[in-house]
N, C-alpha and C positions, 0 to 999 in steps of 0.2 A: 511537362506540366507547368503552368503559368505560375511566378513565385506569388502570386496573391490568390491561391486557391484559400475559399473560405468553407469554416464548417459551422450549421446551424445552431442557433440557438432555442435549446426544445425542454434542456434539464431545469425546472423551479427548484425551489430552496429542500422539499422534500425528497425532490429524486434524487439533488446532489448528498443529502445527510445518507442516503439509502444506498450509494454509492460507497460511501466512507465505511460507513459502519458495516456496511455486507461485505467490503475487500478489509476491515477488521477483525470482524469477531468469529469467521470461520477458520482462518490460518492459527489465530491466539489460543480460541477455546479449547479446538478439538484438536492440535496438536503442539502447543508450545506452552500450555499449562505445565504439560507432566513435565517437562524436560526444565521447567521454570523450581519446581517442586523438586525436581531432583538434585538443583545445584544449590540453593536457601533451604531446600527441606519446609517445616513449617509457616517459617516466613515469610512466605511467599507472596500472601496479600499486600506484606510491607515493598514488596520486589515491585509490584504492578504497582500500588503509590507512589513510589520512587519512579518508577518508569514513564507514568503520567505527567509527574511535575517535569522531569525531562524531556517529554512530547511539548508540555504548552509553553514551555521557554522558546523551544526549538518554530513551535506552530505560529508561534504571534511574529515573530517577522515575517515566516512562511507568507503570512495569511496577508501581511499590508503589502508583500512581491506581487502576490494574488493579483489583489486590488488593483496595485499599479499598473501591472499587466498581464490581464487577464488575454492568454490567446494556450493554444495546444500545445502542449509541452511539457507545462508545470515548470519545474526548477529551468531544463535546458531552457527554454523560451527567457527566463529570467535571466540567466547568465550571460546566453548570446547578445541581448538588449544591454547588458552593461562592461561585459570584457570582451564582443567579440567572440569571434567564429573558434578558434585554437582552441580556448578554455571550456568555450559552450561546448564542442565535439568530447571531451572529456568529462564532460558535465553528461551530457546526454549517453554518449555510451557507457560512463556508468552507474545511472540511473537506469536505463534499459535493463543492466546488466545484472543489476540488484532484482531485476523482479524475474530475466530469465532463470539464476538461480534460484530464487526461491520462491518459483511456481510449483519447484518440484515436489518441494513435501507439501504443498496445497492438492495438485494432482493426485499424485501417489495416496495422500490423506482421504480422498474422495475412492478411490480405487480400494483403499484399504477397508473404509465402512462398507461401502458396497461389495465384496468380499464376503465381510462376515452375514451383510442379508442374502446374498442368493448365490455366494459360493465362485460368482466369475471371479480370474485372476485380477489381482493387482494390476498390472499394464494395462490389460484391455481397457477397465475402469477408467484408467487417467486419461485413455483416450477418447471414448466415450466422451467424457465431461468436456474435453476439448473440443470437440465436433461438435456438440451443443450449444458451448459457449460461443464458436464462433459463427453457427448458423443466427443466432442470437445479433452477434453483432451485425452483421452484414447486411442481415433485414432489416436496421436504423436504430438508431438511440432512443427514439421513441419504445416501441418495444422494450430495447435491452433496461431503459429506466423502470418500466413498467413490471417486469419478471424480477428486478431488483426489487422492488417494492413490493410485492408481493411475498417473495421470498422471505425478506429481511423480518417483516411482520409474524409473519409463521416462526423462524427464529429466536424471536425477542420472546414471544410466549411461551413456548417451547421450554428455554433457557430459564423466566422467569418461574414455571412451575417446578422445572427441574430445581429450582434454587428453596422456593415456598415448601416444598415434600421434602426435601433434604437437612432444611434446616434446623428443623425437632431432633435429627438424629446426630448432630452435631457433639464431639465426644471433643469435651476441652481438653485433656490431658493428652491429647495427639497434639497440644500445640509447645508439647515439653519433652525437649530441649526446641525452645525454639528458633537460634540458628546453629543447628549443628555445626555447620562450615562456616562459620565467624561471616564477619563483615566479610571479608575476599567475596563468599559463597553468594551472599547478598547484593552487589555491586556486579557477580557477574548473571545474575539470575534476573538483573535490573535488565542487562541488556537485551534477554531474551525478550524480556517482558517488553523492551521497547521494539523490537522487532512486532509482537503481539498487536502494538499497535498504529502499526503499518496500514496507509487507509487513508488519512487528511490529505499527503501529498496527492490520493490517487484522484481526489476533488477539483487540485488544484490544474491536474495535468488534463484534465476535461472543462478547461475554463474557458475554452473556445465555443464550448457548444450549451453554457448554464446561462441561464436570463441575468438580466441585471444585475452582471459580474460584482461588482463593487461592494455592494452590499451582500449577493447572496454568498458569494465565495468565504469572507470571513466566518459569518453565521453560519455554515454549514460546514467548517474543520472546525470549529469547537465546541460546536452542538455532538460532534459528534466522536472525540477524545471525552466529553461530558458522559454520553450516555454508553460509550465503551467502559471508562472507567467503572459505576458503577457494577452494570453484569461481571464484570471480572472479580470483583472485590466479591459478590455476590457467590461467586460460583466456585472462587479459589476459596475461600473459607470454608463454602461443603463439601469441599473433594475432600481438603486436608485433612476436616473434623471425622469423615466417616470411615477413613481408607486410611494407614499409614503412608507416610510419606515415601519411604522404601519402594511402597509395592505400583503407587503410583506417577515415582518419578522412573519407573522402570516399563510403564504401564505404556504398548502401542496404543492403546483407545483409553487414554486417562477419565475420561466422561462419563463412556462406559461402564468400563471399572468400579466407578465411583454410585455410578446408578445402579448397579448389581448390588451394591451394601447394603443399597436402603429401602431398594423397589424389586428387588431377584432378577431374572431373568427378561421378566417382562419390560421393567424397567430398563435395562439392558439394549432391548430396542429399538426401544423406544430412542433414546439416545441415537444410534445407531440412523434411524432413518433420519431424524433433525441433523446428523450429522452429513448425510449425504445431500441433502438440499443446502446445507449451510455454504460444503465445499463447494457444491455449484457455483454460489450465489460468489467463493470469492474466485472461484477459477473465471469470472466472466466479469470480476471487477477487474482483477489482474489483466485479465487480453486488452478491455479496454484502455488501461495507463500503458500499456506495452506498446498498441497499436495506435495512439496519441501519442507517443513520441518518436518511432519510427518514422509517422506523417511529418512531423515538424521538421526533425534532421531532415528528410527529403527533401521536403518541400526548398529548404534553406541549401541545399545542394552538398549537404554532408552525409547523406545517404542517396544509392541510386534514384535518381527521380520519379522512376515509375511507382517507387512507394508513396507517392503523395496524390495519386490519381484516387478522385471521390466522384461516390455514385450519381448520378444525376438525378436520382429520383430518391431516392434516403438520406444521399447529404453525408455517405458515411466514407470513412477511410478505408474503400474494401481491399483495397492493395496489402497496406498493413498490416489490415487486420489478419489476413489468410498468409503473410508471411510470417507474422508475429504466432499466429498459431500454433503454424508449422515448426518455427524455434520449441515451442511449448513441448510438442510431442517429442522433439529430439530429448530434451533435457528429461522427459519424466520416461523414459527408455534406457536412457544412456548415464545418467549421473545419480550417484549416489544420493541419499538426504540428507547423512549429515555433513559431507565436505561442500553440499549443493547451499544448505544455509550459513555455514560457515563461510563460503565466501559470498556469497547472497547479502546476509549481515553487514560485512564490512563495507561492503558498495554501499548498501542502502546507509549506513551512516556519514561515506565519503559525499553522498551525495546532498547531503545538507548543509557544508561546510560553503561550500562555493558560492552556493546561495543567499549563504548570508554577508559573505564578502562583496555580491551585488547590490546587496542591499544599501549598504553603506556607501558605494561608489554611486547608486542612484541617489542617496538621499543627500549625497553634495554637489550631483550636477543638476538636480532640477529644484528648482520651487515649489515646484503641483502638490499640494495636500491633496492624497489621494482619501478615496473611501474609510479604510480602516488604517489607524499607526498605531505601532508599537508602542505599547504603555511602558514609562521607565526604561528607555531603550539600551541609555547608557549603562544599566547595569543587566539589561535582557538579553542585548545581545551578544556581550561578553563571555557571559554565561552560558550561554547555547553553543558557543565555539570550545568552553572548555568541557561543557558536557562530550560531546562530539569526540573529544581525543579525550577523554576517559574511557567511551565507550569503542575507538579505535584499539587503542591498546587490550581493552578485555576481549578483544576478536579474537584472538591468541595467533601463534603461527599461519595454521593452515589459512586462515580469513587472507591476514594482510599477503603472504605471498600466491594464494592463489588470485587475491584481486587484482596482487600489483601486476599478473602476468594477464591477466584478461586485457588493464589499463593497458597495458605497452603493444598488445597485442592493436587492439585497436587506435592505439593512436599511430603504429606503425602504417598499418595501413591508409589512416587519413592523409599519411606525410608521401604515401604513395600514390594517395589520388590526389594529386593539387589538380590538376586540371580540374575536375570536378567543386573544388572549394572554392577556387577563383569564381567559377560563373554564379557562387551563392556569395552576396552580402548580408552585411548585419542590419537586421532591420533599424531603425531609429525607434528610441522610446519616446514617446507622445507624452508633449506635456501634459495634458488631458485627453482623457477620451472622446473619440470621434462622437459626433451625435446618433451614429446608430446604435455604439457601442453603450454610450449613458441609454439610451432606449431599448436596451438587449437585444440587437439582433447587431448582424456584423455587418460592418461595411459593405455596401453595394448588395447587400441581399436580406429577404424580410425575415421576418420570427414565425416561426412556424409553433402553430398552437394558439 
């Protein structure tokens, strides 16, 4: 496959927020609330604040890498463009690596609501959702943007009325003791919640195929950490105030649970079926950022080639995506959920460290004032690196050694395929962008839409 295979530019600044926010708020709400509540207990909305200000520290240089360059990948595409193939292949397998773990409890989450409506097993459910998701993808972006958006909307109101009915029933003295487990309980309840809101990078890593990268790319990971935060604040205050903390930090369908107090049974549902369209909405965000960085490694010769072959007539990465699926089904069969987000977790936090270390090596070998820069950098970005190894260490054991043995696994192998790494070089990063790319569409091919 040619190293300058392109992919269309089709996603506006809605379908990429629709993106963020649908591969957000269904992993967070419907299964990493209770588990968030379990280890702050009441405190928990303080967890999701705290965890927020640790996403936009983290999101504002994300978001000017974005900018700078905007191609398929997300972080890997950044790393490669500033240290090279070695570091990016690290970069890229484990950000892949972070999402093949922790599709699992996404999957399985979806498998689990769908369970309690019509009784089918847990497995078959996750499978299910995957053979959806990736018939979804494979038919074009177009599409897959459009079932985002539709989804995400149904959601948002969904979630909002859940929050409107619940919040009369709001019982203050469930918020005393309000952190049981001290600061420690809070700081590791922080991490969960920064897991929760897992979702901008997946904006970034679909920056090959959004219009008018530069601008739309910033606007659309912070629009959408904006409107995540919110519902969270929104929705963890009514679980807490109506359910003790106990019953639903232990709670498999914390949402659920939580709508059984104030709505009975019906309420219950209700929940329940929001909750299976939500898990859709993020099991088909997830294949997307999975199957966007598969294509890049390919394409760049750090993954088999044949992952980078794109459809002719949809423009889409069907290679990856039907590989990338396939990993999906292994993981939501085979791996547990909590050693699956435990080491899930630590990847997805390893995977923002590198990034920012690009960032810095870009911002002293070019000049180009890109679209969007980090505000206060000097003290933005420091911060973002120290967030990063607070939240490494709260990973606890099982995280960093089951990551470290993913990483070595994979880099073993890259050191086995040189031949394969030789015939990929590192792209150059562009002082500016080409003029198709300032015009949204990609070099040598037009914008569809």
């Amino acid at each position: 496959m040619a190293d300058n295979a392109q992919l269309r530019r089709e996603l506006g600044l809605r379908e990429a927020v629709s993106l963020g926010v649908g591969g957000t708020i269904g992993g967070g709400i419907f299964v990493l609330v209770g588990t968030t509540v379990g280890e702050a207990g009441p405190a928990a909305p303080l967890a999701f604040v705290l965890a927020f200000a640790a996403a936009v520290l983290i999101a504002l240089p994300y978001a000017e890498l974005a900018s700078r360059f905007p191609r398929a990948g997300g972080g890997y595409a950044f790393v490669r463009a500033a240290l090279g193939p070695h570091l990016s292949f690290l970069m890229g397998w484990g950000f892949w690596g972070s999402y093949v773990f922790m599709s699992g409890f996404i999957t399985l989450g979806f498998g689990g609501y769908l369970h309690s409506l019509t009784g089918l097993p847990q497995p078959i459910g996750a499978l299910v959702v995957i053979a959806a998701s990736t018939a979804v993808n494979v038919a074009g972006m177009r599409l897959a943007g459009l079932a985002q958006s539709l989804v995400v909307g149904l959601t948002a109101v969904a979630l909002l009325g859940f929050g409107a009915v619940g919040l009369p029933h709001v019982d203050l003295d469930r918020f005393t003791p309000f952190a049981p487990h001290g600061v420690g309980g809070v700081v590791t309840a922080a991490l969960f919640a920064f897991l929760a809101y897992a979702g901008f990078d997946m904006i970034a890593a679909a920056g090959e195929e959004i219009k008018d990268p530069e601008r739309t790319l910033p606007k659309a990971i912070l629009l959408t950490l904006l409107a995540v935060l919110g519902v969270y604040l929104l929705i963890s205050v009514v679980s807490v105030g109506v359910v003790s903390a106990g019953t639903l930090g232990h709670s498999p369908a914390p949402l659920a649970t939580a709508a059984e107090a104030f709505a009975g049974p019906t309420g219950q549902r209700l929940v329940a079926v929001v909750a299976v369209f939500t898990t859709a909405a993020t099991s088909n965000a997830v294949l997307v950022v999975m199957s966007r960085i598969a294509f890049a490694m390919a394409r760049d010769g750090l993954l088999p080639r044949q992952l980078s072959r794109v459809g002719g007539r949809t423009g889409t990465p069907w290679a990856a995506v039907l590989f990338s699926s396939g990993v999906l089904a292994v993981v939501a069969l085979a791996v547990s959920v909590p050693v699956a987000a435990a080491i899930g977790g630590f990847l997805y936090v390893v995977h923002f460290m590198l990034p920012l270390v690009a960032l810095v090596v870009l911002r002293r070998r070019t000049q180009a004032v890109p679209g969007f820069r980090t505000p206060l950098a000097r003290v933005v970005i420091p911060l973002a690196f120290l967030i990063c190894a607070v939240f490494l260490v709260a990973s606890g054991p099982t995280g960093i050694l089951g990551a470290s043995a993913w990483l070595a696994v994979g880099f073993a192998g890259y050191l086995l395929g040189g031949r394969s790494r030789r015939r990929g070089s590192a792209p150059t990063v562009p002082a500016a962008p080409t003029p198709a790319v300032a015009a949204g569409g990609p070099a040598g091919g037009g914008t569809a839409g």
